[in-house]
MIVO-913412 format. One record per residue (C-alpha): x, y, z. Coordinates in steps of 0.25 Angstrom, whole numbers, plus 5000, padded with zeros to 4 digits. Layout:
XYZ;...
END
This chain:
483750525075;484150515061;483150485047;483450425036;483650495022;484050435007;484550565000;485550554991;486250674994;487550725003;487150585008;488450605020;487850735024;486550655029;487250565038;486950565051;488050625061;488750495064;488750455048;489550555043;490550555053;490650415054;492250415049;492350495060;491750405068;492550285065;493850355065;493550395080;493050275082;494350195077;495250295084;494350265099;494550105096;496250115092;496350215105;495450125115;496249995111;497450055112;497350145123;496650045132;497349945136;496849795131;495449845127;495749775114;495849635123;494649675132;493749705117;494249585113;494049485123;492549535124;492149435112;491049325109;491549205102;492749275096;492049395093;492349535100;491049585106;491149735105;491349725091;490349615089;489449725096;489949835088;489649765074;488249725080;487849875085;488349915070;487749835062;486249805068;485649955066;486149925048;485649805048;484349865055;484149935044;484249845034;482749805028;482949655027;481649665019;482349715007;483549605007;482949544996;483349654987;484749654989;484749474988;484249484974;485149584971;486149494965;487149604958;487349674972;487749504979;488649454969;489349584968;489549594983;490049434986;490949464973;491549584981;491449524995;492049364992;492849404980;493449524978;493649574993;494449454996;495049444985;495449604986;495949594999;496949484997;497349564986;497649684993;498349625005;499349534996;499649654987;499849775000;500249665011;501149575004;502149575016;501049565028;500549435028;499649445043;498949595037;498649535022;497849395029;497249505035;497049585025;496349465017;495549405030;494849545029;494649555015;493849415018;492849445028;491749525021;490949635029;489849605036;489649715047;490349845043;489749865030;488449875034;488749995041;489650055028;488450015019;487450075027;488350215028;488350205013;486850205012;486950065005;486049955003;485849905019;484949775013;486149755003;487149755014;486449665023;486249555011;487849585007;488449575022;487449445024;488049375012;489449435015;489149365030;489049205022;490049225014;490849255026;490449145032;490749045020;491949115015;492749185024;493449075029;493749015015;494249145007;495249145019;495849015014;495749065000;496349195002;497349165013;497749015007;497348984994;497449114986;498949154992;499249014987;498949014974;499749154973;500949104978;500749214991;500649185006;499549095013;498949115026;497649045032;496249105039;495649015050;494249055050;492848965053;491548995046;490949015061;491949125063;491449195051;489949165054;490249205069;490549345064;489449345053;488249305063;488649405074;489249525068;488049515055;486949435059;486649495074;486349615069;485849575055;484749485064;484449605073;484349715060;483249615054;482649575067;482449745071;482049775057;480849645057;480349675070;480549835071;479749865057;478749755064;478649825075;478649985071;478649995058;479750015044;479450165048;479950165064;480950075060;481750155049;481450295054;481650285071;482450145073;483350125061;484050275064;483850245080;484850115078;485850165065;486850245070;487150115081;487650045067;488850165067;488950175082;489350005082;490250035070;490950135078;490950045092;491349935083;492750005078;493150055092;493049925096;493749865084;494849965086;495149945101;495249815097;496549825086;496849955090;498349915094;498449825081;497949935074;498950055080;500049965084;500349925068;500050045061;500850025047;500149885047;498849945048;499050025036;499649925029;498349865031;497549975029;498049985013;497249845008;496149875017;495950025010;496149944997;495149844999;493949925003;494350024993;494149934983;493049844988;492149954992;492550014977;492449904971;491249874976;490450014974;490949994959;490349864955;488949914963;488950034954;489249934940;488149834946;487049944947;486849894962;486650074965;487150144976;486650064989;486949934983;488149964978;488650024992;488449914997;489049804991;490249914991;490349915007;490149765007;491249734997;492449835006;491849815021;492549675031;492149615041;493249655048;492649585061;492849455055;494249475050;494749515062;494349415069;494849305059;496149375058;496249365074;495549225077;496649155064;498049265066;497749325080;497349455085;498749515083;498949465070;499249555056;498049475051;497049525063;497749685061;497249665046;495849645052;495949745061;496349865051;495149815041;494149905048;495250015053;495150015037;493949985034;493050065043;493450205038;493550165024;492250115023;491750235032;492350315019;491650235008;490450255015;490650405013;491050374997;489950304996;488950385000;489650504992;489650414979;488050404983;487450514974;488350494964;487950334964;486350384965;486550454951;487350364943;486750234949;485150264949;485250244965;484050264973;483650234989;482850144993;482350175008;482950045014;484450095012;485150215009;484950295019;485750385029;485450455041;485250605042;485350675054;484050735059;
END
């Protein structure tokens, strides 16, 4: 059993166990999913034809198992504070529908010039905005968990809404205008919805509903101290299930076209350098302190890299360069992020101090072993 603590800190040092080694974890992880899709013949083809509507099951589970005990967490009854924060919304829809897109076409023009499949890709990803994974990240780096849920739920419309039509922009018009190569994205807005409801609002509906009816039922008390550390560490145990699986799925794409994986790998290190920088920097210049700006930080770099892949497949085929470019984001992202976490919470002290941060008992905190 683990308890909960806000101290400022050697905040790495309190983390439970499975915390602080958690790039060790997902390094063992990815390694177990490469080796099983490679070394078991069509495990890849037996994952994926386990699938509801298009989607592959042991991921969809995967996501869900991550996902419900953060949003569990979450007190829905302080949503209201992060809505009428006005600074920390715009800032996050100007990073997430402006410049991220705008930054990933960038990149992939300027460093895959010569390799049309991998730069849609490259720009399909820089489209879908995370709505899972960052949760996790966020949590990790004892951010704002009302914020996150408030900036994933936007992120989740926007999708919705603009997905499908940045794709036109960025693949069609833009490139037009610039005299460069154009390419098209077909997409539906229920394709995009389809992916929002299952992989955000399953577990976002089960979050809110165990929160309402276990603080009915037992108290605030019994269900921060015994059932929210009983259910957290499930969130990391999906996380890890989740990139086996992914894995065993690409793991022959993956190992079979090494040079173009780091070919690929060179914008995507870019990108979330620069998101998550750029995000951590205008959270600082906007006052929003430490939680706040951690936050809007892990929204702005993290993808739905769900979605990618599977509009990359569905429009180009599974053994496109275009659905490879999917597949490497979270070989990228994933370890990157895992990192960031660690700056972040090593920057935390340093933030406290020079940003007049204080906790507040919904958030910040970390477990400690017992």
């Amino acid at each position: 059993m683990s308890e909960t603590t806000t101290e400022h800190p050697a905040v790495v040092g309190k983390l439970s166990t499975l915390d602080r080694f958690l790039p060790v974890w997902i390094g063992v992880a990815m390694v177990a999913g490469l080796l099983l899709g490679r070394m078991i013949s069509g495990l890849g083809d037996t994952l994926s034809a386990v699938e509801i509507d298009g989607i592959s099951l042991p991921i969809a589970l995967g996501l869900l198992i991550m996902m419900y005990p953060v949003l569990a967490k979450v007190r829905y009854d302080r949503l209201d504070t992060v809505t009428g924060d006005r600074t920390l919304l715009i800032g996050s829809l100007v990073l997430n529908w402006v410049l991220g897109p705008a930054l990933m076409f960038a990149l992939a023009w300027l460093l895959l010039p010569d390799l049309p499949e991998y730069r849609t890709g490259l720009i399909i990803v820089g489209l879908a905005r995370c709505i899972a994974m960052v949760i996790i990240w966020n949590d990790l780096a004892c951010g704002d968990r009302e914020a996150a849920a408030v900036l994933v739920a936007i992120n989740s419309v926007f999708q919705v809404i603009m997905f499908a039509v940045l794709g036109w922009f960025y693949l069609s018009v833009l490139p037009g205008w610039l005299g460069l190569e154009q390419t098209t994205i077909d997409t539906s807005p229920w394709q995009i919805a389809k992916s929002v409801l299952i992989f955000l609002g399953i577990p976002l509906l089960a979050g809110y509903l165990t929160r309402r009816f276990g603080e009915k039922a037992r108290g605030r008390a019994w269900y921060e101290t015994k059932f929210i550390p009983r259910i957290g560490p499930w969130a990391l145990y999906g996380l890890l299930f989740t990139i086996v699986i992914l894995f065993a799925l690409q793991g022959e794409q993956i190992t079979s076209r090494p040079l173009d994986v780091v070919r690929i790998a060179i914008p995507l290190l870019a990108y979330f350098a620069i998101m998550w920088g750029g995000g951590y920097l205008l959270g600082a210049v906007m006052g929003l302190g430490y939680e706040r700006t951690t936050t809007l930080a892990f929204t702005a770099a993290g993808n739905n890299f769900e979605l990618a892949i599977a509009v990359a497949i569905a429009t180009y085929g599974a053994t496109s360069g275009q659905a490879l470019a999917g597949v490497v984001g979270p070989l990228i992202e994933v370890p990157v992020l895992v990192g960031l976490v660690y700056v972040s919470l090593a920057l935390r002290t340093r933030f406290t101090h020079s940003a007049g941060f204080t906790d507040t008992p919904a958030s910040a905190s970390v477990t400690k072993e017992s």
